[in-house]
N, C-alpha and C positions, 0 to 999 in steps of 0.2 A: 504494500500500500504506500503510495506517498503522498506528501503531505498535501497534495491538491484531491486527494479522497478518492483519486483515479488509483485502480489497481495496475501495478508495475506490472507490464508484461516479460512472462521469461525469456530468458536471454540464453542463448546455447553460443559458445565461444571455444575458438582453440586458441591458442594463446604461449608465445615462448618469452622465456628471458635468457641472457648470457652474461655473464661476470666473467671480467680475463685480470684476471693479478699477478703483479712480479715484484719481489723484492729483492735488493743489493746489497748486504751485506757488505760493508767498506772495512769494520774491522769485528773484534767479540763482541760490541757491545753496541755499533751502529750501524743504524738499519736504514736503507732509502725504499719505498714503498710506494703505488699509485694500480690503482682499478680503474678499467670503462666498464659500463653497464650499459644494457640496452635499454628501451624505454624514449620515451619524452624528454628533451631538455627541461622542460618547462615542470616537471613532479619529479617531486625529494623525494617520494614516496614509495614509486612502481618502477619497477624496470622489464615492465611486461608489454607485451607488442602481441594487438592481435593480428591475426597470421589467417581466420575464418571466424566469418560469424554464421552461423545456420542459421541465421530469422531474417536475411538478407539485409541488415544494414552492413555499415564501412567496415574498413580495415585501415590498421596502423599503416604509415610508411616504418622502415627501419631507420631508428637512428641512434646512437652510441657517445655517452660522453665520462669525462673524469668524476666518478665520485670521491674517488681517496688518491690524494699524495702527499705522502706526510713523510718525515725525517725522525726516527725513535732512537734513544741512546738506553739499555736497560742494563741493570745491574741486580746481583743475588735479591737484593730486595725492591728493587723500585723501576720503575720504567718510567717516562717521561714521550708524548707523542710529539711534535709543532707540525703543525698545515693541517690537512683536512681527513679527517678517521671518523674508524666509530665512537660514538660516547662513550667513555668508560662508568657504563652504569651495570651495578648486575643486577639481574632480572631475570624474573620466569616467565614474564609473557612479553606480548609487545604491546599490551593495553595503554602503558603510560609513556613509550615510545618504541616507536618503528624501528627496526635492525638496520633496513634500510634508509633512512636519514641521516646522514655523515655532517657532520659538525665543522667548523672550519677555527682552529685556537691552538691551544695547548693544552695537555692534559696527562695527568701523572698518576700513575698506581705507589702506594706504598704498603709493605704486604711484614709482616711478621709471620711465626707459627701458627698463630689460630685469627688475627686479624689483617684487615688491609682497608687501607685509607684512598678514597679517589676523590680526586678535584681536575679542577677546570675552569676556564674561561672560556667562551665562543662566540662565535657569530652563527645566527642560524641561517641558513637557506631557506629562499626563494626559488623552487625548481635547482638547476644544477651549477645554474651562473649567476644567480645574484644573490645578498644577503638582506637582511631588515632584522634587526632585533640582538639579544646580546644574552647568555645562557650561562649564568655562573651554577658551579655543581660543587657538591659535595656528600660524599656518602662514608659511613661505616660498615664494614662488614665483618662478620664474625664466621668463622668456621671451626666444628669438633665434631668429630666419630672416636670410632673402634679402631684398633691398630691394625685390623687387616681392610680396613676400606669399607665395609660390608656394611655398616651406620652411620649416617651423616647426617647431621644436622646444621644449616648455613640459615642467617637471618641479617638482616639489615638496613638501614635506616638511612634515608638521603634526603637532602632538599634542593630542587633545582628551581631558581630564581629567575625568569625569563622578565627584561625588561623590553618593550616594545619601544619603537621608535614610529608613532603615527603622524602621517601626513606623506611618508615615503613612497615614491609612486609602488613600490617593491612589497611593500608592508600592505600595500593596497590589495594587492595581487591574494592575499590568506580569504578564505572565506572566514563569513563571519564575525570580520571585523579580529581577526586573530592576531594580527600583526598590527593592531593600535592597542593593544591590551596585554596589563601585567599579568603575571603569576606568579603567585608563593606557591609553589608545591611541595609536600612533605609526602614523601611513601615510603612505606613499611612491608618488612615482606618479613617470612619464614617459610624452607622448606626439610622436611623428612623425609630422606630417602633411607632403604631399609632391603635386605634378604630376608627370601622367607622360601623355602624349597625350592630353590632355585629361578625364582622368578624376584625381579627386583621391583619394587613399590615406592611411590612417589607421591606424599603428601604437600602441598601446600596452600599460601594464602598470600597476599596481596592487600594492603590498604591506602587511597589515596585522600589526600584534602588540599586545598588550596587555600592558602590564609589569608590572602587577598582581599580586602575589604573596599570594595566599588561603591560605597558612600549611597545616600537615600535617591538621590536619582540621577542615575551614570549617563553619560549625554549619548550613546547610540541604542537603539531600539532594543539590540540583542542584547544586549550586557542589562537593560533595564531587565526585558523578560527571565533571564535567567539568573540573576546576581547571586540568590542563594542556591544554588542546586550546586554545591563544588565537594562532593563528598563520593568515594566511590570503594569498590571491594572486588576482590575475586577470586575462587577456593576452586583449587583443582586436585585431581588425583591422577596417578597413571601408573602404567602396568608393563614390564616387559623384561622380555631376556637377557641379561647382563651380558654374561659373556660371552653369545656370539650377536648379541643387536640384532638380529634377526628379527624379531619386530617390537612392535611399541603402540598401545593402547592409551588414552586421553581422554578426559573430562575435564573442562571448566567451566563455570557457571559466574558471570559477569556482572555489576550493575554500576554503570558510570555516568554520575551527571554532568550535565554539560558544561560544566570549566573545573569539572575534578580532573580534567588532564587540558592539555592546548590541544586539541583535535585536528591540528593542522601537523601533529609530528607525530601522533599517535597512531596505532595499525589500522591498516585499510584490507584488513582479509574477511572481517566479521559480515562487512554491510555494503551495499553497495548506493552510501548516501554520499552527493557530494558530486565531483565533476570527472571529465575523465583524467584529469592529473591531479586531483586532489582528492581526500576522501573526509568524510566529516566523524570522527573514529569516536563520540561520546553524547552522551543522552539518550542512554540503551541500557535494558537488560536482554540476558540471553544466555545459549548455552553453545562451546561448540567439541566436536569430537572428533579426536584426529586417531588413524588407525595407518602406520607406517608400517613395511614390509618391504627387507632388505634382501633385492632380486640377486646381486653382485656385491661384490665387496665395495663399487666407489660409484653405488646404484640402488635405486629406492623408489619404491611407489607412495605415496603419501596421499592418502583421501581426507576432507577435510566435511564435514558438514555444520552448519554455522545458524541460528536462525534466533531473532533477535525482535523486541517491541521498544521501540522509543518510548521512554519516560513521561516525557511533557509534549503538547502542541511547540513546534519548533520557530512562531510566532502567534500573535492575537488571529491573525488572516489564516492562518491553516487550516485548511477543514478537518484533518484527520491526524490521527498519530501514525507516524513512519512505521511500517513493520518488513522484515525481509528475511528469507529463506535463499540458501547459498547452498552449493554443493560444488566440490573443487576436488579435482584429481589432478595432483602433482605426480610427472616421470621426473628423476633431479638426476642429473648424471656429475660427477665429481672429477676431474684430472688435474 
């Protein structure tokens, strides 16, 4: 359903992406590194190209750019990135931000026996060539098991502070007014992993908030409608065979309101709201279930089913609340 009360017609699509990366090694401890991706210049987000539609509308052209080239210097305890990577944030899903989104700053791991420390400054992306807005981070993490590996326990606590920069034609470009708008975000995670007859088990959880305080009346339409909704969750489990990976079973069950993440960095695989280089990733509950099955050693089948009901009317003018149903069959080949 979307939000004009019209039912979303299905959509059957083939669809490929490519990642090519190389890294230089210049001595033990410096790294030169850079990936193209395929995809849209224009989306931080996707690097997917349709290839066929079966309901007769378009298809992508091919086209290929830099997401990462960064310079890393790492040591027994600490690494340090400059240029453009992934965020050093950990995470279990990609509800509070997309894998796929590369950062453009500095940013540094500091790691002991059972903790590790990451920070950051960035500029975020606008599609693959501009930027608008500025992402300071920092997180704790903790990690303890068993001495054979076999229990594990990892939790951790971050806050990432996105200051916008409104009025930039760039910042223009976010739906939603995403890129004139702050964020305090604080998330909280814990996961258990565990042996149990030879299958290995995977508990966790996820909590988001935004501290962010948008005052009694925020001067754009959306930040009015939604000012309080910035709280969010997400409890998953999963199931699979440790030692040969052979496959791997998923549950997570979601509920994100609308500025409990920036929905303009956050994952675009649940829903299909939002444009074709952007995706609008919060103001939704939902559930979804990924069932992996490794054909090859450096090959994989991955099915994904996804299906989700929006929270709130997405403005006063909406006739309807957003709902969407997804089903995704990933081939991934690795080299």
């Amino acid at each position: 359903m979307a939000e004009s009360g019209i039912e979303r017609s299905d959509r059957k699509r083939l669809r490929t992406r490519l990642r090519v990366g190389s890294t230089l090694r210049v001595s033990e401890n410096a790294v030169f590194g850079a990936r193209i991706r395929s995809g849209s210049n224009r989306s931080h987000q996707s690097p997917h190209v349709t290839v066929a539609d079966f309901d007769g509308n378009g298809t992508d052209s091919f086209a290929f750019g830099f997401d990462k080239w960064f310079f890393s210097w790492s040591g027994d305890r600490f690494e340090v990135s400059l240029g453009r990577n992934s965020l050093p944030l950990w995470k279990q899903s990609e509800l509070i931000w997309d894998d796929d989104v590369t950062v453009l700053g500095i940013g540094s791991s500091l790691s002991t026996e059972k903790f590790e420390i990451n920070l950051g400054i960035f500029k975020l992306p606008v599609g693959l060539q501009s930027y608008s807005g500025t992402l300071r981070l920092g997180q704790l993490v903790h990690r303890s098991g068993s001495e054979d590996g076999r229990e594990q326990l990892v939790w951790g606590v971050g806050l990432l502070q996105i200051r916008a920069e409104p009025g930039e034609a760039d910042a223009l470009r976010l739906l939603d007014g995403n890129g004139s708008r702050d964020y305090t975000l604080i998330t909280a995670g814990a996961q258990y992993s565990f042996e149990l007859t030879g299958f290995g088990l995977r508990l966790g959880t996820e909590l988001y908030r935004n501290l962010k305080d948008y005052g009694p009346m925020p001067i754009d339409e959306f930040t009015r409608n939604h000012a309080d909704e910035k709280s969010g969750f997400a409890i998953y489990a999963g199931i699979g065979r440790p030692e040969s990976n052979s496959w791997d079973i998923s549950l997570t069950y979601a509920s994100v309101d609308a500025f409990a993440v920036n929905s303009s960095y956050a994952q675009d695989d649940w829903l299909r709201w939002g444009t074709a280089t952007e995706s609008r990733g919060s103001n939704f509950a939902g559930y979804e279930v990924r069932v992996r099955y490794s054909i090859l050693q450096n090959a994989n089948l991955q099915l994904r089913y996804d299906e989700v009901d929006a929270l709130e009317l997405r403005s006063p003018s909406s006739i309807a609340k957003e709902d969407g149903q997804r089903f995704r069959l990933d081939l991934n080949f690795s080299f």
